[in-house]
ZAKEDO-570038 format. One record per residue (C-alpha): residue number from 1; residue in three letters; x negated, y, z negated. Coordinates in nm, 4 decimals, decimal comma, padded with zeros to 6 digits. Layout:
BEGIN
node donu->NUM | kemi->ALA | px->X | py->Y | pz->Z
...
This chain:
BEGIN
node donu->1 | kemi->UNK | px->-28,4786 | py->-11,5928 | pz->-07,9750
node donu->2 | kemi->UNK | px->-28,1065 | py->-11,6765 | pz->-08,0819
node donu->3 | kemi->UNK | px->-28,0422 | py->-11,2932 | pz->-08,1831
node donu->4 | kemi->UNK | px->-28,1842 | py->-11,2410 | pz->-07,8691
node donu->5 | kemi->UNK | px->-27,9627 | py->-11,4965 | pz->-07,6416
node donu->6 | kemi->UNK | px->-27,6249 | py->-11,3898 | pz->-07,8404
node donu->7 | kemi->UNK | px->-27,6593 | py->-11,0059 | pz->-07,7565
node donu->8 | kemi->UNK | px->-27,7653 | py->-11,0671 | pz->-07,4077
node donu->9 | kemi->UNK | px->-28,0746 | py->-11,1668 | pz->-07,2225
node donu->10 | kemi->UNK | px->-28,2855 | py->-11,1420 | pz->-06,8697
node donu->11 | kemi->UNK | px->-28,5133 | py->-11,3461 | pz->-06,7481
node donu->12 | kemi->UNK | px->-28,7982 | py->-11,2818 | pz->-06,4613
node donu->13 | kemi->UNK | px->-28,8855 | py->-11,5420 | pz->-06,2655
node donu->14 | kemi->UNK | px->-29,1332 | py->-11,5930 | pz->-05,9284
node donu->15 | kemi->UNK | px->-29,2902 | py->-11,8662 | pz->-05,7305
node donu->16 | kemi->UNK | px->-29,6062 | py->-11,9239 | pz->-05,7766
node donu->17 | kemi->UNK | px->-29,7090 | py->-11,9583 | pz->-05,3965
node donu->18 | kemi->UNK | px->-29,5111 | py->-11,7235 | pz->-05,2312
node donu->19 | kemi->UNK | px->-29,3529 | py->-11,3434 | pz->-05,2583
node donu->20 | kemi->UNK | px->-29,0172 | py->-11,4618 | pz->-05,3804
node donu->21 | kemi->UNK | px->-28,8699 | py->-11,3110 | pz->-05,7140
node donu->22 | kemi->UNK | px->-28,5835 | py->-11,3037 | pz->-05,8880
node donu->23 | kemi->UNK | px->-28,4040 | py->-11,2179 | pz->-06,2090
node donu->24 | kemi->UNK | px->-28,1357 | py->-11,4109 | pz->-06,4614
node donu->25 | kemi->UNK | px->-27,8977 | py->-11,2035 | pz->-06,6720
node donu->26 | kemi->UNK | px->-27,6014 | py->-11,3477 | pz->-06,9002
node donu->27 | kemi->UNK | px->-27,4704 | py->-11,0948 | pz->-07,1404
node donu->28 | kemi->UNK | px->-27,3056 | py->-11,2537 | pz->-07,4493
node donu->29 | kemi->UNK | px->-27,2539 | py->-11,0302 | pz->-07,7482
node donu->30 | kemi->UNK | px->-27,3152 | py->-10,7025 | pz->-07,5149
node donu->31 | kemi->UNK | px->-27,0579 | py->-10,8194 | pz->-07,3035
node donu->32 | kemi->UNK | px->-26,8187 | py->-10,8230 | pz->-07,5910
node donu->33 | kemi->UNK | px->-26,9618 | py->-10,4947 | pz->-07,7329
node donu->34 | kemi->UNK | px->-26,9118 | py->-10,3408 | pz->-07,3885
node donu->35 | kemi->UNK | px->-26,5494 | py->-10,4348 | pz->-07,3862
node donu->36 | kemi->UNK | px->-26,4160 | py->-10,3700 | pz->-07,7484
node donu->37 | kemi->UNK | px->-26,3249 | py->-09,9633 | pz->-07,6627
node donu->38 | kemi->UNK | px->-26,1074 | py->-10,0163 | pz->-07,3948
node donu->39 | kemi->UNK | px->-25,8362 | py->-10,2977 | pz->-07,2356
node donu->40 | kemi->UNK | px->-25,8199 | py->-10,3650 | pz->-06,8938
node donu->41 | kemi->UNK | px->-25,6643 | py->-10,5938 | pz->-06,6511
node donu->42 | kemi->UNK | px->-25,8422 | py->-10,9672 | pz->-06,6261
node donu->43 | kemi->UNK | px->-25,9607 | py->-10,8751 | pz->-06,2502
node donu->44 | kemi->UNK | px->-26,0705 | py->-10,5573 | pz->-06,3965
node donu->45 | kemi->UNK | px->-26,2454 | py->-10,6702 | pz->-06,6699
node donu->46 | kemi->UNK | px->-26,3702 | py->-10,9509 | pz->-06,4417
node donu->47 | kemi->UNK | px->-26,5046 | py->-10,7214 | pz->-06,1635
node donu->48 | kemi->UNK | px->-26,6605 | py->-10,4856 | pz->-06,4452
node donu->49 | kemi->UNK | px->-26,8537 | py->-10,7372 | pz->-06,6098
node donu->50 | kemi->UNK | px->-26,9684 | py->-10,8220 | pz->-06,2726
node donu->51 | kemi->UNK | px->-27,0614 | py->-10,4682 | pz->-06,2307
node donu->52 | kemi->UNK | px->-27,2657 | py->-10,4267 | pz->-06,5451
node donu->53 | kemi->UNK | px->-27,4197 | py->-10,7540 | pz->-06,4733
node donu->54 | kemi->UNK | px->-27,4996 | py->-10,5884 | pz->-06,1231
node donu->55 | kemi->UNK | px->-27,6656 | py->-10,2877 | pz->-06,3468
node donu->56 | kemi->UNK | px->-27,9138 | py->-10,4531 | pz->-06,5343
node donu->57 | kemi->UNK | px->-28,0088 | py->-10,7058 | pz->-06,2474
node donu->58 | kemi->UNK | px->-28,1085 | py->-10,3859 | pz->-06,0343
node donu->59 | kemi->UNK | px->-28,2747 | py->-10,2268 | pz->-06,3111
node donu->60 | kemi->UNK | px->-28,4928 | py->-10,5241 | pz->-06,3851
node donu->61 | kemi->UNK | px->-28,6486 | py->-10,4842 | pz->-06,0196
node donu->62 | kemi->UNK | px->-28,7982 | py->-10,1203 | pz->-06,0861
node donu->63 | kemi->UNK | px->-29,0308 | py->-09,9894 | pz->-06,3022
node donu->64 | kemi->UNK | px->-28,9250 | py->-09,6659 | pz->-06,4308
node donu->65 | kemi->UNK | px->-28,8823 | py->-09,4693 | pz->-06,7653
node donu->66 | kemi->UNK | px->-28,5248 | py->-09,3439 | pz->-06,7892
node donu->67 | kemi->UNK | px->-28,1615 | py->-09,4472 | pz->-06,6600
node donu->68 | kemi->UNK | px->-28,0514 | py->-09,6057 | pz->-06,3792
node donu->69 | kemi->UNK | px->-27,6329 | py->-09,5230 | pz->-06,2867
node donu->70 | kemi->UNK | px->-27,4666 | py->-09,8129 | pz->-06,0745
node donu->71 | kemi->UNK | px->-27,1812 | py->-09,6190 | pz->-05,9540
node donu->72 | kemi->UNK | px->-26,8813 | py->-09,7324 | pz->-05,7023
node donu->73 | kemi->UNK | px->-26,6059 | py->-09,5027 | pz->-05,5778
node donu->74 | kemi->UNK | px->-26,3805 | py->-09,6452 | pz->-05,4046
node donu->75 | kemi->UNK | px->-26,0051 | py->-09,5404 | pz->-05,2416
node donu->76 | kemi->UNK | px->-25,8396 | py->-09,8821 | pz->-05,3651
node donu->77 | kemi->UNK | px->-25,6736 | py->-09,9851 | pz->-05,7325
node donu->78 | kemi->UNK | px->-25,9944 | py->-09,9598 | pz->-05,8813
node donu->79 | kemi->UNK | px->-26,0956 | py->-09,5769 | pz->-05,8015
node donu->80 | kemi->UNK | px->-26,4203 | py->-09,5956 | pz->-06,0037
node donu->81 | kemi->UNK | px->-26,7093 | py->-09,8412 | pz->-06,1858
node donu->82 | kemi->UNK | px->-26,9871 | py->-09,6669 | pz->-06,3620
node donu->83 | kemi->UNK | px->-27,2568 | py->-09,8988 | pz->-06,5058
node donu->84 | kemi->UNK | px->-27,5854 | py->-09,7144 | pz->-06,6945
node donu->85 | kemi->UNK | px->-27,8806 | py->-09,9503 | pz->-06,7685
node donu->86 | kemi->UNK | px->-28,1964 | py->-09,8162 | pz->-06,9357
node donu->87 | kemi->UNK | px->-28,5315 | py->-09,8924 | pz->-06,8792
node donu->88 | kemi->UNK | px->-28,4913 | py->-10,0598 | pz->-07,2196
node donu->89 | kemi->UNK | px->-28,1446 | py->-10,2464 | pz->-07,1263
node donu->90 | kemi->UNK | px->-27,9893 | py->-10,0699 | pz->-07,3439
node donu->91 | kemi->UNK | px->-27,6266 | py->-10,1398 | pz->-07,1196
node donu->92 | kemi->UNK | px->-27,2533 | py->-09,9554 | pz->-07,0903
node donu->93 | kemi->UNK | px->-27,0117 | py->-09,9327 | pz->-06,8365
node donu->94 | kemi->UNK | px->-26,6702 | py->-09,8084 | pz->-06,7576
node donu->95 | kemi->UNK | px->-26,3914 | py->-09,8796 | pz->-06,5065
node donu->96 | kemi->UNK | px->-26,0655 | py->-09,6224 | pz->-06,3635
node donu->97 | kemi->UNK | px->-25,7947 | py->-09,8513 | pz->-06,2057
node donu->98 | kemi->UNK | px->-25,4123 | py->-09,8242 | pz->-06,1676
node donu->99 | kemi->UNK | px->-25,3912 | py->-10,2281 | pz->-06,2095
node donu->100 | kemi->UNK | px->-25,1643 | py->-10,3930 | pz->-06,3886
node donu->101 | kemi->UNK | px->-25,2456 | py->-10,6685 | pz->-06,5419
node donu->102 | kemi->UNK | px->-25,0257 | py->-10,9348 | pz->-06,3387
node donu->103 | kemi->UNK | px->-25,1869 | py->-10,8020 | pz->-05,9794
node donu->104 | kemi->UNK | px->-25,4382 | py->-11,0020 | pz->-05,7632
node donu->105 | kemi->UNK | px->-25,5241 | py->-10,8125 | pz->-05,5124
node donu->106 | kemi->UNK | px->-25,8652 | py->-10,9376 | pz->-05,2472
node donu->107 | kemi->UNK | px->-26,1610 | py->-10,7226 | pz->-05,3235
node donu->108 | kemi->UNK | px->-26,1157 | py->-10,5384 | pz->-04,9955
node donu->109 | kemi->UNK | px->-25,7732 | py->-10,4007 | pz->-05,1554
node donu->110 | kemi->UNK | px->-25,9267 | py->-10,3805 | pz->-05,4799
node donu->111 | kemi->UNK | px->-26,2001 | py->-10,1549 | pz->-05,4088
node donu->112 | kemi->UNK | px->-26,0525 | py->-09,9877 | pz->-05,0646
node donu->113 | kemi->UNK | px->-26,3265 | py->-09,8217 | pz->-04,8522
node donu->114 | kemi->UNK | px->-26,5821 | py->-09,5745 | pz->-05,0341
node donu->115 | kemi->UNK | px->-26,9557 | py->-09,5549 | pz->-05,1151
node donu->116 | kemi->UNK | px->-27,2047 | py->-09,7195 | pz->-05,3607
node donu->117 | kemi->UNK | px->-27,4843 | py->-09,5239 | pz->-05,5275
node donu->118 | kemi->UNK | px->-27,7578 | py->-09,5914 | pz->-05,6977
node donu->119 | kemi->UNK | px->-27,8924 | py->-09,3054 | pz->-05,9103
node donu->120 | kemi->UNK | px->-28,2855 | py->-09,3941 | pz->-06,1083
node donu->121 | kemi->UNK | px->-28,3328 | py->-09,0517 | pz->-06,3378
node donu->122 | kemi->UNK | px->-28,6566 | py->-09,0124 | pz->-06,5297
node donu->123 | kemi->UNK | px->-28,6796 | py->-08,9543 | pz->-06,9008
node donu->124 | kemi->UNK | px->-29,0146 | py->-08,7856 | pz->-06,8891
node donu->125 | kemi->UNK | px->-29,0295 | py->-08,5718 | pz->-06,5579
node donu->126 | kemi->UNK | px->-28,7259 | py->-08,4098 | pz->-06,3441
node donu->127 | kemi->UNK | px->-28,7815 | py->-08,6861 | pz->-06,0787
node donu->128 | kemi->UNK | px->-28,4347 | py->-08,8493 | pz->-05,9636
node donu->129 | kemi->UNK | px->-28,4124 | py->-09,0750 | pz->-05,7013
node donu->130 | kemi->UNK | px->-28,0689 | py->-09,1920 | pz->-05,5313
node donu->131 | kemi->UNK | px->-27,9463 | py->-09,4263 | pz->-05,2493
node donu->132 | kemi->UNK | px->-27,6106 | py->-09,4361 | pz->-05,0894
node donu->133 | kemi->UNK | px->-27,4232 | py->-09,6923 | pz->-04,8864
node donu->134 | kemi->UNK | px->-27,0560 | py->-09,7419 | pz->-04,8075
node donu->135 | kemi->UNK | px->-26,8856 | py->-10,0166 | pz->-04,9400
node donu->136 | kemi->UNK | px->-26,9679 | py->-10,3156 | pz->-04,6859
node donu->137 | kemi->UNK | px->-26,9066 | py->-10,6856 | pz->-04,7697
node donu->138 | kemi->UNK | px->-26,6112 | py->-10,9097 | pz->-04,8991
node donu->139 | kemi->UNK | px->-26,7407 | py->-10,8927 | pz->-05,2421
node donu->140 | kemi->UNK | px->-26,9157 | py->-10,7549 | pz->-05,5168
node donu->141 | kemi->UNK | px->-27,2354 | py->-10,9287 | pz->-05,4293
node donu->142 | kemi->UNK | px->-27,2147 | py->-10,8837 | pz->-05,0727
node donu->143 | kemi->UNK | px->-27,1977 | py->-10,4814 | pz->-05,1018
node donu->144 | kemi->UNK | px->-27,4925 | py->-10,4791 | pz->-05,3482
node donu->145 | kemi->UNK | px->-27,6841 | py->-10,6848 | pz->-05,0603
node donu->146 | kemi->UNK | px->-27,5950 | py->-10,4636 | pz->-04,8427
node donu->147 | kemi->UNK | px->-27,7265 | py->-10,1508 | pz->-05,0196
node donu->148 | kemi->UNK | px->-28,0830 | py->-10,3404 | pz->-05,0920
node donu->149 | kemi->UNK | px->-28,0728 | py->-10,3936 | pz->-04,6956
node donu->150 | kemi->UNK | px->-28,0460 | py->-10,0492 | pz->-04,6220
node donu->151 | kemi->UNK | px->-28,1740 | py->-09,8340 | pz->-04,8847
node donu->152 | kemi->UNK | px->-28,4567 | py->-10,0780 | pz->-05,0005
node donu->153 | kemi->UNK | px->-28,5403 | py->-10,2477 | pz->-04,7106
node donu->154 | kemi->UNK | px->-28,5336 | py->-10,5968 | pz->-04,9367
node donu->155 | kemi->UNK | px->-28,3830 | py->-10,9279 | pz->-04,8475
node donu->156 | kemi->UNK | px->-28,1154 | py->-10,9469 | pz->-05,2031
node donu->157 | kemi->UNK | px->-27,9470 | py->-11,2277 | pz->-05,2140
node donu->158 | kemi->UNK | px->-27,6819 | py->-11,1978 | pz->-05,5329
node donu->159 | kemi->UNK | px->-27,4142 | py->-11,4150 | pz->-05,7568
node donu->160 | kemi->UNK | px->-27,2402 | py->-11,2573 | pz->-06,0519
node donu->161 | kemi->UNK | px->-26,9680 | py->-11,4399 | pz->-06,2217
node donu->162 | kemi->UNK | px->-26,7583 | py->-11,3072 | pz->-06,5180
node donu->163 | kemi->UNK | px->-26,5046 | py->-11,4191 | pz->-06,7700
node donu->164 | kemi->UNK | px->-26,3200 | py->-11,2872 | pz->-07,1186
node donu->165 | kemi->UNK | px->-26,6270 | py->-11,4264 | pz->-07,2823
node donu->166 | kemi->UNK | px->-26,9733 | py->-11,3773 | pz->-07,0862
node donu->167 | kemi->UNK | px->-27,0865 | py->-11,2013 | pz->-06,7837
node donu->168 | kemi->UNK | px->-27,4316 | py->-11,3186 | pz->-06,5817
node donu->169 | kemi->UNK | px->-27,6010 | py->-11,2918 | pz->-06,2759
node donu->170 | kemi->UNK | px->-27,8684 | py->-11,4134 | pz->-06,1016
node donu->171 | kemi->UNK | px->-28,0570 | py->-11,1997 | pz->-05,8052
node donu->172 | kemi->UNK | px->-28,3364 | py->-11,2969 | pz->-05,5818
node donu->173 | kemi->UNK | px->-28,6019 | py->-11,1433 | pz->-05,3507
node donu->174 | kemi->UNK | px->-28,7817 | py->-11,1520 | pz->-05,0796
node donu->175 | kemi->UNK | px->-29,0920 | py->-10,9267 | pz->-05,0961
node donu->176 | kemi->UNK | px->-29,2621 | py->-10,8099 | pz->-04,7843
node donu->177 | kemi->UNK | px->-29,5435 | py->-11,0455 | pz->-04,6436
node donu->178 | kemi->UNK | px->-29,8993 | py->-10,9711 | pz->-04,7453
node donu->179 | kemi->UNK | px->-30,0772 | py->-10,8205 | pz->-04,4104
node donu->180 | kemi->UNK | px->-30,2898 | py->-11,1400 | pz->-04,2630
node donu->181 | kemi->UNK | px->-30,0591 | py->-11,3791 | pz->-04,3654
node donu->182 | kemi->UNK | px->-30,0257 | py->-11,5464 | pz->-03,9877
node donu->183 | kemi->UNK | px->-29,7505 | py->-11,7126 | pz->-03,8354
node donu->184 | kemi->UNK | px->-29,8167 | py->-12,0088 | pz->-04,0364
node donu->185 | kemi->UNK | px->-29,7428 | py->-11,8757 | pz->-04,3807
node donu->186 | kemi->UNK | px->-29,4793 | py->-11,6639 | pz->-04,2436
node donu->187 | kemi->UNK | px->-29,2620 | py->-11,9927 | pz->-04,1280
node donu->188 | kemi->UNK | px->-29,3263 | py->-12,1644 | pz->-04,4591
node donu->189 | kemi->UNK | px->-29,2051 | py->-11,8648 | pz->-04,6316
node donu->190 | kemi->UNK | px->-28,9196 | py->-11,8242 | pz->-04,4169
node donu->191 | kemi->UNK | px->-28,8037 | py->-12,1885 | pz->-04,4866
node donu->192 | kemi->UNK | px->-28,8341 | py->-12,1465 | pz->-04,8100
node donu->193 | kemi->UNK | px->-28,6338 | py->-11,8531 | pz->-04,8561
node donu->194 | kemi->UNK | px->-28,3521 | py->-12,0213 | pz->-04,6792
node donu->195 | kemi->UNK | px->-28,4056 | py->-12,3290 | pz->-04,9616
node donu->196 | kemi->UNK | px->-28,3811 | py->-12,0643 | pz->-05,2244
node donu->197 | kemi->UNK | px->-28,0659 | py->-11,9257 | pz->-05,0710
node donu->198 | kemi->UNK | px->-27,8649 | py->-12,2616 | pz->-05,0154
node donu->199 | kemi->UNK | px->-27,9487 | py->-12,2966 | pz->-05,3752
node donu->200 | kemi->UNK | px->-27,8069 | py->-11,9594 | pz->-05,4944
node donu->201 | kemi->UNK | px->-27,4975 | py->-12,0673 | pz->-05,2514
node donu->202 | kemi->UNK | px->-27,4533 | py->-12,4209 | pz->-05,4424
node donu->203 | kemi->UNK | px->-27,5212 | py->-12,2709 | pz->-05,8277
node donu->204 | kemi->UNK | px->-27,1423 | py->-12,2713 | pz->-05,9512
node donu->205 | kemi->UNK | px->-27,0010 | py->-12,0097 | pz->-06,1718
node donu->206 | kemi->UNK | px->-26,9570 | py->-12,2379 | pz->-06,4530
node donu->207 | kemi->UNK | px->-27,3342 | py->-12,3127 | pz->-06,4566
node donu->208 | kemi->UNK | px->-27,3862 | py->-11,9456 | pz->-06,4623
node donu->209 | kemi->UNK | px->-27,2053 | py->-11,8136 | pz->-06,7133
node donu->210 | kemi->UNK | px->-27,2658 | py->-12,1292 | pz->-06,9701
node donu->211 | kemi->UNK | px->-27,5633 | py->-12,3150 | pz->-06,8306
node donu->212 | kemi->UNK | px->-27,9657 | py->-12,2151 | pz->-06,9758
node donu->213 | kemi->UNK | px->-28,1719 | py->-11,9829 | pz->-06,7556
node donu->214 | kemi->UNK | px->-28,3926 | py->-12,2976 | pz->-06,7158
node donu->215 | kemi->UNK | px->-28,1329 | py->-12,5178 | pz->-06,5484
node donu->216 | kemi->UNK | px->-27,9878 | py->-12,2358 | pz->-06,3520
node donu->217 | kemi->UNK | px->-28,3152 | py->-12,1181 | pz->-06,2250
node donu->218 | kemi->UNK | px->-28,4307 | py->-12,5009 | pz->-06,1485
node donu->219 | kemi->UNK | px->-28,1178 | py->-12,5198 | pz->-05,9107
node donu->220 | kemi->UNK | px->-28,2053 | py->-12,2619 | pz->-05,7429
node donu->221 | kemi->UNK | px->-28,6070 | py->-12,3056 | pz->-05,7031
node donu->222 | kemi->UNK | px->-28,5521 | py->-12,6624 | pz->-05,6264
node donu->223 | kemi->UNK | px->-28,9181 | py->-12,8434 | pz->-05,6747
node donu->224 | kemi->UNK | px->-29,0960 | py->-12,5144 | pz->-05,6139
node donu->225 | kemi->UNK | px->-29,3193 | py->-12,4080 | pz->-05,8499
node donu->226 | kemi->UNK | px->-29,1706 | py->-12,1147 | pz->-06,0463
node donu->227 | kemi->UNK | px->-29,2710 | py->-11,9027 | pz->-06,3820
node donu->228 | kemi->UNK | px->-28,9734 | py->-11,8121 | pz->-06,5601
node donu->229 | kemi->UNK | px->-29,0812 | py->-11,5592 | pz->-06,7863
node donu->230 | kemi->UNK | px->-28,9029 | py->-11,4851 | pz->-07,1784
node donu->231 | kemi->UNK | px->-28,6661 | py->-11,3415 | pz->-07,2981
node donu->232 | kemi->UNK | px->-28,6028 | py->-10,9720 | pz->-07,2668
node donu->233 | kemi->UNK | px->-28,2783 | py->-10,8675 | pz->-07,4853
node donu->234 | kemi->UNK | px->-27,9944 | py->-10,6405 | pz->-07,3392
node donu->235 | kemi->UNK | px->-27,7682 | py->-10,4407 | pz->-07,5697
node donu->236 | kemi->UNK | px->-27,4823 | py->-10,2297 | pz->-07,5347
node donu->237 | kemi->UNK | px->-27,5564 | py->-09,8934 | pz->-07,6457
node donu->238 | kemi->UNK | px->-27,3591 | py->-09,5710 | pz->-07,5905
node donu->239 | kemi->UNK | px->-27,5830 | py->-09,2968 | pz->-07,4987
node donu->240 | kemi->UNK | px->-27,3473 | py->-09,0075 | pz->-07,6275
node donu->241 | kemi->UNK | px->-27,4246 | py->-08,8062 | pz->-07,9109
node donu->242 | kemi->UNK | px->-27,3385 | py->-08,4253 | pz->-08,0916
node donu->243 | kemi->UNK | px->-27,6420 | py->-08,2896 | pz->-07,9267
node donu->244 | kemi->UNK | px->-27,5452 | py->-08,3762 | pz->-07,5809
node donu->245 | kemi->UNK | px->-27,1851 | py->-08,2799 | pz->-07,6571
node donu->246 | kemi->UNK | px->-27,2751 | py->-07,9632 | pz->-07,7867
node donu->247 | kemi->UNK | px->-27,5057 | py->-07,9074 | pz->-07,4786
node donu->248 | kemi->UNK | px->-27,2286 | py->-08,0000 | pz->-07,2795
node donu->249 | kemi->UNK | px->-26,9956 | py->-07,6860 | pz->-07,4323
node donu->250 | kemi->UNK | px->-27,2903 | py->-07,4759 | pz->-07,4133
node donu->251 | kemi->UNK | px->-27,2947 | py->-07,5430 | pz->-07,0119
node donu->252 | kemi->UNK | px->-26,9274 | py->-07,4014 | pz->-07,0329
node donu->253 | kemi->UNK | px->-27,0147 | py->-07,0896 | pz->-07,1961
node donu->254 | kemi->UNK | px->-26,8522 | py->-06,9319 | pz->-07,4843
node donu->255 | kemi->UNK | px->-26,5740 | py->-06,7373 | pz->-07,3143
node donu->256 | kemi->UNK | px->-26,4453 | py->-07,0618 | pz->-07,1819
node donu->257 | kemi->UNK | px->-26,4811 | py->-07,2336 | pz->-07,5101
node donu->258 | kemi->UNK | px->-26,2758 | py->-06,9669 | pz->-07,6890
node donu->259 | kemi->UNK | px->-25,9713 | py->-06,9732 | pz->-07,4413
node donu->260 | kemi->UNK | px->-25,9658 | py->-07,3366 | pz->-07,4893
node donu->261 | kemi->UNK | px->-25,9321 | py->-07,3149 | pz->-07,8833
node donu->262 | kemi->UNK | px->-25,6530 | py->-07,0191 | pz->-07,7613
node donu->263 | kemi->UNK | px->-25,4697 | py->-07,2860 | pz->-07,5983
node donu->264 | kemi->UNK | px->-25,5015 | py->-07,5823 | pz->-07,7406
node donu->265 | kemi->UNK | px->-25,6285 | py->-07,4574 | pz->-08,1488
node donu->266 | kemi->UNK | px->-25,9324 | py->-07,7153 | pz->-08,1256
node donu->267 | kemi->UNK | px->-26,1472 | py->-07,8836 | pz->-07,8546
node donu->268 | kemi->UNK | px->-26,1718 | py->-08,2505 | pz->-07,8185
node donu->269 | kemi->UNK | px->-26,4312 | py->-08,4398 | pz->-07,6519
node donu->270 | kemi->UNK | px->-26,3782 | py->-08,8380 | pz->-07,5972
node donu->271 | kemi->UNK | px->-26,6783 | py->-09,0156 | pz->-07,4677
node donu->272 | kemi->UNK | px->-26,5040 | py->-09,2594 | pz->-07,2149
node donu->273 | kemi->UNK | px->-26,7767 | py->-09,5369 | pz->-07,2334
node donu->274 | kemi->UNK | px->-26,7189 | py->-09,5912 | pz->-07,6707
node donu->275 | kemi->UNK | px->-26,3995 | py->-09,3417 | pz->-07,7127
node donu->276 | kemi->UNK | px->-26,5880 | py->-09,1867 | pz->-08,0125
node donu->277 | kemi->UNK | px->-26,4334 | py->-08,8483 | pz->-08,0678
node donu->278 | kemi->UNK | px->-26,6330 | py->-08,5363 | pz->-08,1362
node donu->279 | kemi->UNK | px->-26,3796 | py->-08,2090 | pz->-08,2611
node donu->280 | kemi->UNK | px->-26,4744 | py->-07,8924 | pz->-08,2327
node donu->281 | kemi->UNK | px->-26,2428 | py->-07,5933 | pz->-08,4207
node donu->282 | kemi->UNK | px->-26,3108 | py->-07,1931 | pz->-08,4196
node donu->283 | kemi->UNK | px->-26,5540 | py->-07,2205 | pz->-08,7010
node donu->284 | kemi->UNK | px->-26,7766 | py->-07,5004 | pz->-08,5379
node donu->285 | kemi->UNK | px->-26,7870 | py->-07,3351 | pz->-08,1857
node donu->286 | kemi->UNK | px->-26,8754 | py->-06,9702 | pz->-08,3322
node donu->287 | kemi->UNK | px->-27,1746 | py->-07,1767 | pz->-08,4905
node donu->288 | kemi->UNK | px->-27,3174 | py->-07,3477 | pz->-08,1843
node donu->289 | kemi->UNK | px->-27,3148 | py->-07,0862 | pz->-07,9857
node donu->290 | kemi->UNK | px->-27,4718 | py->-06,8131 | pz->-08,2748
node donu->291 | kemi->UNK | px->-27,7508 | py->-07,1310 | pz->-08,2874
node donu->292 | kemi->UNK | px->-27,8416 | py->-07,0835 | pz->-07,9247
node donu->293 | kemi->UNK | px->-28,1119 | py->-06,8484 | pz->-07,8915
node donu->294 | kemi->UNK | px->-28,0028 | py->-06,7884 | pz->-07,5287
node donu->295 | kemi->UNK | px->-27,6924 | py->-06,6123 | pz->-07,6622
node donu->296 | kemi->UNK | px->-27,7382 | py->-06,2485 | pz->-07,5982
node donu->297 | kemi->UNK | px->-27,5972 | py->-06,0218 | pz->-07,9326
node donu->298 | kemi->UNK | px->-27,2231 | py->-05,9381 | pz->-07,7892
node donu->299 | kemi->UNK | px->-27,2071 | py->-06,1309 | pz->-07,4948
node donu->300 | kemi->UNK | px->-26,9713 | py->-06,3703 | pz->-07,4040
node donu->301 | kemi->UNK | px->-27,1627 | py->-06,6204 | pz->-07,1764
node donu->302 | kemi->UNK | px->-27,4719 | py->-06,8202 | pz->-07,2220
node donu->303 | kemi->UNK | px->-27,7993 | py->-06,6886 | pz->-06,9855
């Protein structure tokens, strides 16, 4: 459990009586994994711990077998955020800005106007699923909420909350209402989705980032009755390897790899999510591509 907490951990939780869910995320350890490759600005660093927060939150509501990409492009300082959660929370992320480290811009300048995607891509079949909104909403939270509104057709209501040391979130639900459910049960449910909302609005950052799941959850619930399910851990992991590098040059096709070792006597690859570096001279790239079997005797692209 403590190996568990340090690293990072989510926590389910539902009432008991009515189609309300929700999820709990702080990332300790991960959160510190996540952000020993690169330096960024404190808003940046702030706003991307948000975003991987964001990641895993989203990821917890499906059930899938593969990757999900949070991805926000934007026309403002920060031109990019990439977040990729597996179905396993196995977490990174990555931001592009032009900040410097003294500027405060709002979120609106921040971010500038551009488009949020969500991107769920299967380990085991081809299927790939993706929603797209524009950026909407005077925060993170808000534009997130906004895509569940109008790609999933879900009531979200979100807080994330970030700092030099952790990075959580909390997300709740509100699932359709079972058919037959009368006007009755659809009032109660109703009111209490507005409880559960005025007590997302009063849980502080603070609480968030350093209070338990059970005392965050609790302010939130109120004296419903809620489960709060374990543990699950979340780790950074960086999903790069030789093999996809490799398949990567392969893409490009020999010809293209040779007039890059013409010009520049070796090709470099640095994954931008860990900044491991994979080097490829003459000798290695005459081998990969004499290993492909799709490599034609003579010719100088791949089939």
């Amino acid at each position: 459990m403590a190996e568990t907490a340090e690293a990072g951990e989510l926590r389910r939780f539902l009432l008991e009586s009515q189609p309300l869910r929700g999820q709990w995320v702080r990332l300790g350890a991960a959160w510190g994994a996540l952000r020993a490759y690169r330096r960024y600005p404190p808003l940046v660093e702030s706003l991307l711990g948000e975003f991987a927060t964001a990641a895993v939150l989203l990821a917890a509501t499906l059930k899938f077998e593969g990757t999900l990409t949070l991805q926000l492009a934007g026309s403002g300082r920060v031109r990019l955020l990439v977040a990729q959660c597996s179905d396993d929370f196995k977490l990174r992320a990555v931001a592009h800005h032009d900040l410097a480290d003294d500027e405060l811009p709002a979120f609106d300048a921040l971010v500038g106007s551009g488009r949020l995607t969500v991107t769920v891509q299967s380990d085991t079949t081809s299927a790939r699923y993706q929603g797209i909104v524009p950026l909407a909403g005077a925060s993170l939270a808000a534009c997130l909420e906004n895509y569940f509104a109008s790609s999933e057709q879900l009531p979200t209501r979100l807080l994330l909350a970030a700092d030099a040391v952790q990075a959580a979130g909390l997300l709740l639900q509100k699932l359709p209402d079972q058919p037959g459910s009368g006007e009755v049960a659809g009032a109660q449910l109703q009111q209490t989705w507005e409880e559960l909302q005025a007590g997302l609005q009063g849980l502080s950052a603070e609480t968030l980032l350093s209070g338990t799941a059970e005392h965050a959850v609790r302010q939130v619930v109120g004296a419903h009755d809620c489960r709060l399910f374990g543990p699950t851990a979340v780790q950074f992991a960086c999903r790069c390897s030789e093999q996809r590098v490799a398949d990567v040059l392969r893409s490009l096709g020999l010809k293209e790899a040779r007039a890059t070792l013409a010009e520049q006597g070796v090709i470099l690859v640095q994954c931008e999510f860990c900044n491991r570096e994979y080097r490829y001279d003459a000798v290695d790239v005459e081998q990969l591509f004499a290993a492909d079997a799709s490599v034609q005797q003579g010719s100088d692209s791949v089939n």
